[in-house]
C-alpha positions, 0 to 999 in steps of 0.5 A: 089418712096418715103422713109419713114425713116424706109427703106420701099418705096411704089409708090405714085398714079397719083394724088401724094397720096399714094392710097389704104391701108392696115394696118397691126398689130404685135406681137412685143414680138413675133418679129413683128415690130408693125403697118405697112402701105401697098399699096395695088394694086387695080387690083391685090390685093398685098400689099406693105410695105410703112411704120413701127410705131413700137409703141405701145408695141402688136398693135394686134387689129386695127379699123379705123374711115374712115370719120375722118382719124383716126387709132386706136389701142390697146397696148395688155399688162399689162396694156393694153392701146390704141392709135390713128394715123393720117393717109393719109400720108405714115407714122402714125402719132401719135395722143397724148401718149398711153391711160390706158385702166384700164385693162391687155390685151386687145385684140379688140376694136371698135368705138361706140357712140363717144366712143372707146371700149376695150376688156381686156381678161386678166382682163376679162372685157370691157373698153370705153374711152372718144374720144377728137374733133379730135378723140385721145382717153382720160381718165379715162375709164368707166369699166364694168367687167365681172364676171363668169366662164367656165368648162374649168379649164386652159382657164375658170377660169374667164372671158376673153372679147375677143371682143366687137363690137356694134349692126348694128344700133348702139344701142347695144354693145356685148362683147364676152367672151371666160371665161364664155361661153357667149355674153353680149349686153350691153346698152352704156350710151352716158353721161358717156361713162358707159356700163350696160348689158342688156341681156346675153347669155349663149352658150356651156359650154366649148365651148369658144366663141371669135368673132362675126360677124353679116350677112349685113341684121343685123338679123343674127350673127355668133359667132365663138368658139375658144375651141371647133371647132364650130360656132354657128347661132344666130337670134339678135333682134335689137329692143329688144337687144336680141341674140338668138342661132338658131343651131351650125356647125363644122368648122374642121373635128373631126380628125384633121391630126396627134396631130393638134387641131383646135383652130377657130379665126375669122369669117368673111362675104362677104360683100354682104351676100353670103358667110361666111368665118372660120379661124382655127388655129392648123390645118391651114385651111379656112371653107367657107360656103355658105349662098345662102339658107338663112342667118340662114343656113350656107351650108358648101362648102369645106376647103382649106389651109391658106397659112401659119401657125396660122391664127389670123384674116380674112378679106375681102378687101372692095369689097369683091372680095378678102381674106386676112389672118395674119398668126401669126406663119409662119409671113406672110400677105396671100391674096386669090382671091375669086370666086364670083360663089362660093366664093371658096378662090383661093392663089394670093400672100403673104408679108412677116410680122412677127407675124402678128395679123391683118388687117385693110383696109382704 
C-alpha cells in the first residue's frame, strides 16, 4: 500500500505501478474535493481512491492525452480557465498555473489539432488554446462567440456552447449549443489556433441540445437534448462537414413520476457500435438502445435506475464491458456490468465522491 499525502491509499500492481485508472471531476462549491485518481480493478471494475488534487476551483469536465500522459481540465467559473496534470504517479502532477480561457463557465473541452478546446456556457462561446512541447496549455486564446437564441425565455436567452469536440477524422469541430438550439462544425485554423463556422444546424427550437456523440463508424452522430427529453439521429458528412438530422427519439416517458422533470445529460456508445446509452437526470434513469438494425435506427430496449441521484455523465471503461455513472446530487461514482447480449446495464458497485461530475479513464 502506498499514502498519497491526502489519507487515501491504493495498492500498487506487480510491476510497482499503480495500474489502471479513473479520474474523477467535482463540483468544489458543491462539497467536491476537485479531481480524484482511482484504482480501477480490472477483473471487477470497482474504483478506488488513491489521490485528491483539490485544484482547480469545479474541475467539471476532463480529457486525457494518452500517448503524452497528460490530464486536462477546466476550472468552470468566472472566468473560466484550464489546466494540465502529469499523470503516471498516484498523485496529479500540476503542469504550470491555471490558464484564462477568455471566457465564464466553460463546461467541456477536448483536444483537436495540437489545440485544447473550451466550451464556455455562460459567455456562449468556444474558446482554443495554444499547447507547449510538453502539453500544458498557453495563452492568449482564440475565441469564437456564438450568437443567437432560443424560445426558451430562462435558459435561451443567448447561446450557451455546452460541448465541443471534433469530427473522427480530425478535420472538423462541433460545438453544441443549448442557447441556440443548434450544432456548429467549425474549421480549425491550424496557424493560429482560430475557429470559423463552416456550417450550422438548427434542431428543435427549445429543445436544448447539449452532447454529441458519434456511432465508431464516423457517419452517424447522436445529439442529445437537455430541455426537452429527445435525442435526435443525424447522418454527418465528413468530406463536406455536414451534420444532417435524420429523425428524433424519447429518451424518458412523458409522464415522469410525481413532479420529476426529465433533464437528459450525456449519451454515450459501446465501443463496438452495438449499443447506446442516455443519462437522464430529474427522473434518474439510463434509456439504453439498441443499435443491431442499424446505426441510423436506435431501437429502445428498456430504462433502469441510475443508481443515485442526478446523473451528470456516462461513460464506457475501455472495453466496453462496463457503465460507470457521476451522480451529482446523491455524491457517488456508480458502475454497471453491461450484457454484451443485450447491452442491458445490470449495478456492480459504487465510491462514494461528492458532487461528482465526470469520468475519465487513462
Amino acid at each position: 500500500m502506498g499514502d498519497d499525502g491526502n489519507g487515501l491509499t491504493g495498492t500498487r500492481d506487480a510491476q510497482g505501478g499503480w495500474g489502471p485508472r479513473a479520474y474523477i471531476g467535482s463540483f468544489t462549491s458543491g462539497g467536491g474535493r476537485g479531481i480524484t485518481t482511482m484504482a480501477v480493478d480490472a477483473a471487477t471494475g470497482a474504483l478506488t481512491p488513491v489521490a485528491v488534487t483539490g485544484t482547480p476551483e469545479n474541475p467539471s469536465c476532463l480529457t486525457l492525452d494518452p500517448a503524452a500522459g497528460v490530464l486536462y481540465a477546466v476550472s468552470e467559473a468566472d472566468p473560466g480557465a484550464a489546466l494540465a496534470f502529469r499523470t503516471g504517479a498516484a498523485e496529479l502532477e500540476a503542469l504550470g498555473p491555471a490558464v484564462p480561457v477568455g471566457a465564464a463557465g466553460p463546461t467541456h473541452l477536448s483536444l483537436a489539432a495540437g489545440r485544447l478546446l473550451t466550451a464556455n456556457y455562460t459567455s456562449g462561446s468556444v474558446s482554443s488554446l495554444p499547447l507547449t512541447a510538453d502539453g500544458r496549455p498557453a495563452g492568449p486564446p482564440a475565441v469564437l462567440a456564438h450568437q443567437g437564441g432560443g424560445p426558451d425565455p430562462e435558459r435561451q436567452q443567448g447561446p450557451h456552447a455546452h460541448q465541443v469536440r471534433p469530427d473522427p477524422s480530425g478535420r472538423w469541430v462541433l460545438s453544441v449549443d443549448l442557447g441556440t438550439d443548434s450544432v456548429r462544425v467549425c474549421a480549425l485554423d491550424p496557424s493560429d489556433g482560430t475557429l470559423r463556422v463552416h456550417t450550422e444546424t438548427r434542431l428543435r427550437p427549445g429543445s436544448g441540445p447539449r452532447y454529441l456523440a458519434f456511432h465508431p463508424d464516423g457517419e452517424v452522430a447522436y445529439v442529445l437534448h437537455e430541455l426537452e427529453p429527445l435525442l435526435t439521429v443525424c447522418r454527418w458528412n465528413g468530406a463536406a462537414g455536414r451534420l444532417e438530422p435524420v429523425s428524433e427519439l424519447a429518451v424518458a416517458p412523458e409522464a415522469a413520476p410525481g413532479d420529476a422533470r426529465a433533464y437528459p445529460s450525456v449519451v454515450a456508445v459501446s465501443p463496438d457500435g452495438r449499443f447506446l446509452w442516455a443519462a437522464v437526470r430529474g427522473i434518474d434513469t439510463l434509456a439504453v438502445f439498441s443499435l443491431a438494425d442499424a446505426a441510423e435506427k436506435p431501437q429502445p430496449a428498456t430504462t433502469v435506475d441510475c443508481g443515485g441521484s442526478w446523473p451528470r455523465d456516462l461513460v464506457t471503461d475501455p472495453s466496453g464491458r462496463r457503465l460507470y455513472v457521476a451522480n451529482e446530487w446523491s455524491g457517488d461514482v456508480t458502475w454497471f456490468d453491461v450484457d454484451p447480449l443485450t447491452g442491458h446495464p445490470s449495478r456492480a458497485g459504487s465510491v462514494a465522491v461528492p458532487a461528482a461530475a465526470c469520468v475519465v479513464f487513462g
